[in-house]
C-alpha positions as semicolon CSV with decimal commas, in nm:
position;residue;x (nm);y (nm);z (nm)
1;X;1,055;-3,742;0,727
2;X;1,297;-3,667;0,423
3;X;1,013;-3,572;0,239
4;X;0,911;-3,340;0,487
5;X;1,249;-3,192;0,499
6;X;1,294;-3,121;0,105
7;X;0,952;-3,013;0,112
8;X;1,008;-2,739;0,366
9;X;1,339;-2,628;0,219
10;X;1,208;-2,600;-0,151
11;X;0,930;-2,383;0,029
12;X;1,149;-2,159;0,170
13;X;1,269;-2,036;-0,141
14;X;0,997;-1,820;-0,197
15;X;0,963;-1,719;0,135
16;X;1,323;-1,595;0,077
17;X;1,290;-1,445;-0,242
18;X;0,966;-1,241;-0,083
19;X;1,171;-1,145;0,186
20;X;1,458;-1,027;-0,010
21;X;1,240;-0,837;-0,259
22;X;1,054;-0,658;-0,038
23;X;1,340;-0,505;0,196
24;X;1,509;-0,444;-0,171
25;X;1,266;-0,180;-0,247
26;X;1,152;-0,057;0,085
27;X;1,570;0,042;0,152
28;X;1,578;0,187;-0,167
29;X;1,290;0,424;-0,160
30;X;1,349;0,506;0,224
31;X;1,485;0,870;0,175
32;X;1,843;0,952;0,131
33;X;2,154;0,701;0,054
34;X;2,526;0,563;0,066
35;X;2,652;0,881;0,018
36;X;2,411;1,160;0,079
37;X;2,580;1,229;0,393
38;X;2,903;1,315;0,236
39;X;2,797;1,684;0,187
40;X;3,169;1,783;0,185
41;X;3,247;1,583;-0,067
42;X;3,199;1,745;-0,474
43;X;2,896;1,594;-0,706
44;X;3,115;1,449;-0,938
45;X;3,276;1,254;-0,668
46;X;2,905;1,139;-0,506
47;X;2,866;1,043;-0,907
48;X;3,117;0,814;-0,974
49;X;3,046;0,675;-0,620
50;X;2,668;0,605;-0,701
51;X;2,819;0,450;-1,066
52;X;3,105;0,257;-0,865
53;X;2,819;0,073;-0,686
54;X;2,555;0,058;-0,982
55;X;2,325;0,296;-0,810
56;X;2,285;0,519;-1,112
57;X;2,131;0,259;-1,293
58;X;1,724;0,263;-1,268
59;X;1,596;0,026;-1,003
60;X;1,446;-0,283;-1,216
61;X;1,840;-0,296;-1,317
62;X;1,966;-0,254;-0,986
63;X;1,639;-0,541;-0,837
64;X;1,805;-0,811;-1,163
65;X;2,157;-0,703;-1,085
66;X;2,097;-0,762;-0,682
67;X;1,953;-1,129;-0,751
68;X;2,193;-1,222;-1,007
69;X;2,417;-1,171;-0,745
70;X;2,257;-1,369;-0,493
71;X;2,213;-1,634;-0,682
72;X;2,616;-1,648;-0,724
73;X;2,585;-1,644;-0,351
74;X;2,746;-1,271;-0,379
75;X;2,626;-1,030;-0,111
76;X;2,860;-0,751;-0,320
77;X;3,086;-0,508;-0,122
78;X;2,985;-0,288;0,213
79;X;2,920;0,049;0,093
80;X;2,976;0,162;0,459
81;X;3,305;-0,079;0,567
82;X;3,458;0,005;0,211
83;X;3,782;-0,216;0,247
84;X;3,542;-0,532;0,305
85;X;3,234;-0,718;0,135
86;X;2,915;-0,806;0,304
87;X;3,046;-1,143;0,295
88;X;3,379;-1,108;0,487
89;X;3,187;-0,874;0,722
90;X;2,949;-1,191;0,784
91;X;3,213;-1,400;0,878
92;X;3,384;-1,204;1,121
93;X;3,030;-1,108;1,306
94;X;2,855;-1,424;1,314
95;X;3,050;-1,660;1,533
96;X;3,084;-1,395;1,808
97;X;2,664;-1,330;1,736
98;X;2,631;-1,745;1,746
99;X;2,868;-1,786;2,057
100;X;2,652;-1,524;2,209
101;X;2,322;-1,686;2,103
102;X;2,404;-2,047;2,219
103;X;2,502;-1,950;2,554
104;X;2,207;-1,737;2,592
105;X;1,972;-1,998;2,445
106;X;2,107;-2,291;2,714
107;X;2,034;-2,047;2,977
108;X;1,674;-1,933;2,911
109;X;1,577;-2,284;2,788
110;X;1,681;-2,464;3,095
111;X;1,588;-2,148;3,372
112;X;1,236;-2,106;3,165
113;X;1,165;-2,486;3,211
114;X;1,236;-2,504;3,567
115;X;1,099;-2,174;3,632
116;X;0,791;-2,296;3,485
117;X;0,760;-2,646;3,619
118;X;0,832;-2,500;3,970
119;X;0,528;-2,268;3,939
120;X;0,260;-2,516;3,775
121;X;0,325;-2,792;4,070
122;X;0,349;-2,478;4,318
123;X;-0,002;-2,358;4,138
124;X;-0,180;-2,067;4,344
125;X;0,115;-2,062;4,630
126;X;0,384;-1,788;4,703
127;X;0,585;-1,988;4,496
128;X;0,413;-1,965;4,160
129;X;0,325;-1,629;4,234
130;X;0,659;-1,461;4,300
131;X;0,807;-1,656;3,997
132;X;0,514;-1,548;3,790
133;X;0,587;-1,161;3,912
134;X;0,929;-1,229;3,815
135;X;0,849;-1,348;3,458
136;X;0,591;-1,074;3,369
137;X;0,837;-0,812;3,479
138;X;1,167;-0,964;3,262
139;X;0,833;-0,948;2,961
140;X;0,743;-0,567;3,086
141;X;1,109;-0,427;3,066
142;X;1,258;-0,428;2,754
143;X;1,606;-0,516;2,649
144;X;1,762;-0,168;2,601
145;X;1,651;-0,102;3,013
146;X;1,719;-0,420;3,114
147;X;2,114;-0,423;2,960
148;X;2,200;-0,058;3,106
149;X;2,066;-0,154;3,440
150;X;2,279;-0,480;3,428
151;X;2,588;-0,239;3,321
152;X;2,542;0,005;3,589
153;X;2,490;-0,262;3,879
154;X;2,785;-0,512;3,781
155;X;3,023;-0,266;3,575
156;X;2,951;0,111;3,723
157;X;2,840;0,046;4,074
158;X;3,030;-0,303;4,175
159;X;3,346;-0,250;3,866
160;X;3,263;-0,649;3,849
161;X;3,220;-0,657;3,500
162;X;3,274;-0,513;3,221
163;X;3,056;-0,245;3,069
164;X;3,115;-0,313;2,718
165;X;3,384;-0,415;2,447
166;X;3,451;-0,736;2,330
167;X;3,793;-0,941;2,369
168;X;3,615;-1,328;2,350
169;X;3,684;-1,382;2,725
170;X;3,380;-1,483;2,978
171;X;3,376;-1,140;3,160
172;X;3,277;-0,958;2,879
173;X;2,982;-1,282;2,762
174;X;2,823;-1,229;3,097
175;X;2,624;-0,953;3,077
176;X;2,563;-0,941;2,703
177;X;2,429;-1,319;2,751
178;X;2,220;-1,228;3,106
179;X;2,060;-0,951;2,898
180;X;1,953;-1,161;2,602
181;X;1,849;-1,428;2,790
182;X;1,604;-1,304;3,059
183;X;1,352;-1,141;2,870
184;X;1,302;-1,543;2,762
185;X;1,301;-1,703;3,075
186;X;1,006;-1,507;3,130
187;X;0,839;-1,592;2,817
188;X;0,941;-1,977;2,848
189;X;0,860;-1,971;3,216
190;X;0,486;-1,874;3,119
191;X;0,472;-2,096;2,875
192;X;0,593;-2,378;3,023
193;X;0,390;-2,285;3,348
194;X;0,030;-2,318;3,168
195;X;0,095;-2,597;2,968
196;X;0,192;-2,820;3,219
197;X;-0,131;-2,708;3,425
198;X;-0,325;-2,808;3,080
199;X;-0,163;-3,136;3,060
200;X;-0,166;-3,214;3,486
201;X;-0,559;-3,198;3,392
202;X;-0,581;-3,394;3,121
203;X;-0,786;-3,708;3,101
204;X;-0,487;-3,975;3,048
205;X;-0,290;-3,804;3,358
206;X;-0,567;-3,883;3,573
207;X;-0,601;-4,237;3,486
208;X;-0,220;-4,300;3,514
209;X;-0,217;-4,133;3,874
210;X;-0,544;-4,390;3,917
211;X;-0,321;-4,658;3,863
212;X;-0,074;-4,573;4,077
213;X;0,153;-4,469;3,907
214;X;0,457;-4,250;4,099
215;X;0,387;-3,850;4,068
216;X;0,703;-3,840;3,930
217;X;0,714;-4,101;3,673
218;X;0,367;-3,955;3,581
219;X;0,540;-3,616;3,520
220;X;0,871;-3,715;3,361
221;X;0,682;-3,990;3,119
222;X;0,368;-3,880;3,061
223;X;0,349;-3,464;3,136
224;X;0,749;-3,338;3,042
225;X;0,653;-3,400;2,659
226;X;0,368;-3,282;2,585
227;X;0,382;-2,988;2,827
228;X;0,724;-2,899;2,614
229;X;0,519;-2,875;2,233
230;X;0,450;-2,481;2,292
231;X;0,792;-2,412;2,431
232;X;0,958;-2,585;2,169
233;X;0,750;-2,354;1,869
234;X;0,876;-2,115;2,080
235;X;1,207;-2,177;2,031
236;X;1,254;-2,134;1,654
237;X;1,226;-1,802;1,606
238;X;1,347;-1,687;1,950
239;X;1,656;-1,854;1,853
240;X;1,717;-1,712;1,570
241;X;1,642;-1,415;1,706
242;X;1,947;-1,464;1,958
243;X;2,175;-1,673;1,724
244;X;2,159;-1,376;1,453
245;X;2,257;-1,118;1,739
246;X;2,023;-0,934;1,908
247;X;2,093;-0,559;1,743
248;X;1,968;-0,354;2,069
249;X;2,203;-0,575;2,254
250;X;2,510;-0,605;2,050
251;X;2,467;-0,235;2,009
252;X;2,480;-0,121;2,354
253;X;2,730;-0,339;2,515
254;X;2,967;-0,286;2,159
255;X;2,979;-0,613;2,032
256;X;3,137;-0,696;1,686
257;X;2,838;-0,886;1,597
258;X;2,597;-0,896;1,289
259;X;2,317;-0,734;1,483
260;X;2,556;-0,407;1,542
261;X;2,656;-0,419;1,149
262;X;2,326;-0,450;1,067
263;X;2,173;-0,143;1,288
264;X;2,511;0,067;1,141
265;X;2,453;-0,012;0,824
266;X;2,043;0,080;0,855
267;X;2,156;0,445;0,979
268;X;2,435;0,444;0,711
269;X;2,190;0,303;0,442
270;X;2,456;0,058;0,342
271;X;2,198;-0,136;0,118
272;X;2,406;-0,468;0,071
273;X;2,511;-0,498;0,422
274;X;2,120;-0,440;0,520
275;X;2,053;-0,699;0,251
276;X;2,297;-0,960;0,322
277;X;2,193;-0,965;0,718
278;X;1,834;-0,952;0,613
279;X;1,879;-1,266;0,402
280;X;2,076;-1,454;0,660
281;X;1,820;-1,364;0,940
282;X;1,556;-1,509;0,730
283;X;1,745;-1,803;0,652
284;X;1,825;-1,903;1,034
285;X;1,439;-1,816;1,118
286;X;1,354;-2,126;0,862
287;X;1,642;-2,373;0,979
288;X;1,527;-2,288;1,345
289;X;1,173;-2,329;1,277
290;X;1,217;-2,639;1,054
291;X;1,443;-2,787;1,356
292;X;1,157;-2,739;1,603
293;X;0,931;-2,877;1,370
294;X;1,126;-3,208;1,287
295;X;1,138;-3,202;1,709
296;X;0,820;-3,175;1,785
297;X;0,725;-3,462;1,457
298;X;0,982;-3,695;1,667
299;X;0,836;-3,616;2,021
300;X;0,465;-3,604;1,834
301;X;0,430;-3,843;1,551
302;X;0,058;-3,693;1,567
303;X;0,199;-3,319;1,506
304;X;0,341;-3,444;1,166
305;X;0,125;-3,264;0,866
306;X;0,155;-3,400;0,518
């Protein structure tokens, strides 16, 4: 198992190092830049600006300066948020984007599974097919209808909730969280729906009920593992996903996270702001897939490779 851990993380260095070299040059020759906005502002100025942050240099120097830095584990300074670097920005954004995340995470994991177990032992009934209805509609509707409709039914129409801002209290979690987490529920509740059907017709669950064995010992001992494999590769990257800040989210309900930095500093082309959330996105999608993988190696010794 320790090999299998070192083994992964010295893999993900290149997988990094792709990642990070790739949105290098794609923000770079996306048109425009830092400061080609600031129209009012002389060419001199917009000069020692671009030399301030290196940008005059040609971009091989810029690519060696950028992972010389990174190396030092230095993200540089926000071209946008001038008074702060990429790495104080970080800091600030990511425990509100994690607290967000968790939360959300706990609630689709445990609605999904018992959305999904309800509908596989309810198979063909009114059941399974309203929660099924249910779960292809939270897949249908994205996340940028689904949050305004939450804002104008518990913040507009009832003045329940609030419709954005963020002050770290649970009224203004709620919706945020509700709005990250459905879309999931749907995706885990499918998930977890046809993989337990699979497993209820396997071969050993039909010799254990031939024994005798209690429907519900056969489920809990036999069926809850195995029927969880998918859902748990599911998990990694959706997890990340959520734990990172969702940017459509975090956007529209104003929420100091990483995700809103991130979309700001895309429209602002604040390259190391864009770079440093890029590289920490990447870096919780390989933790979070590495976790589920050590998971499903300790539920399934057989899903072990290597």
């Amino acid at each position: 198992m320790f090999r299998q851990i070192i083994r992964r993380i010295l893999g993900s260095i290149p997988t990094l190092f792709a990642l990070a070299t790739v949105t290098f040059f794609v923000t770079r020759i996306a048109p425009g830049g830092p400061f080609s906005s600031d129209k009012k502002l002389p060419a001199e100025v917009i000069a020692k600006m671009n030399a301030m942050y290196h940008l005059d240099e040609p971009l091989w120097m810029q690519y060696g300066r950028f992972l010389k830095d990174v190396i030092h584990f230095n993200l540089g300074p926000s071209m946008y948020y001038k008074e702060y670097s990429v790495a104080e920005l970080i800091h600030q954004g990511f425990p509100i984007s994690l607290e967000i995340g968790a939360w959300a995470t706990l609630i689709y994991v445990f609605f999904g599974l018992l959305f999904g177990f309800i509908a596989a032992l309810k198979r063909n009934g009114i059941v399974d097919y309203a929660v099924m209805t249910l779960a292809m509609g939270g897949i249908v509707i994205p996340t940028f209808v689904i949050a305004p409709m939450l804002q104008i039914a518990f913040g507009v129409a009832f003045h329940f909730l609030p419709v954005g801002g963020w002050d770290g209290s649970w009224r203004s979690m709620i919706l945020p969280i509700c709005a990250m987490a459905l879309p999931n529920i749907a995706y885990v509740a499918r998930l977890t729906r046809g993989s337990v059907i699979e497993v209820l017709r396997s071969n050993y669950i039909r010799t254990a009920r031939a024994k005798g064995v209690g429907e519900w010992q056969t489920l809990s001992r036999h069926a809850l593992v195995a029927a969880m494999m998918p859902v748990i590769a599911y998990l990694g990257p959706a997890t990340a996903a959520l734990v990172t800040g969702s940017m459509v989210i975090e956007t529209i309900f104003a929420i100091p996270g990483i995700g809103r930095y991130f979309v700001q500093s895309a429209i602002d082309r604040d390259y190391t702001m864009v770079m440093g959330v890029t590289l920490i996105y990447g870096s919780c999608i390989i933790l979070f897939n590495m976790v589920t993988d050590l998971i499903q190696a300790l539920l399934d010794p057989r899903s072990t490779h290597g």
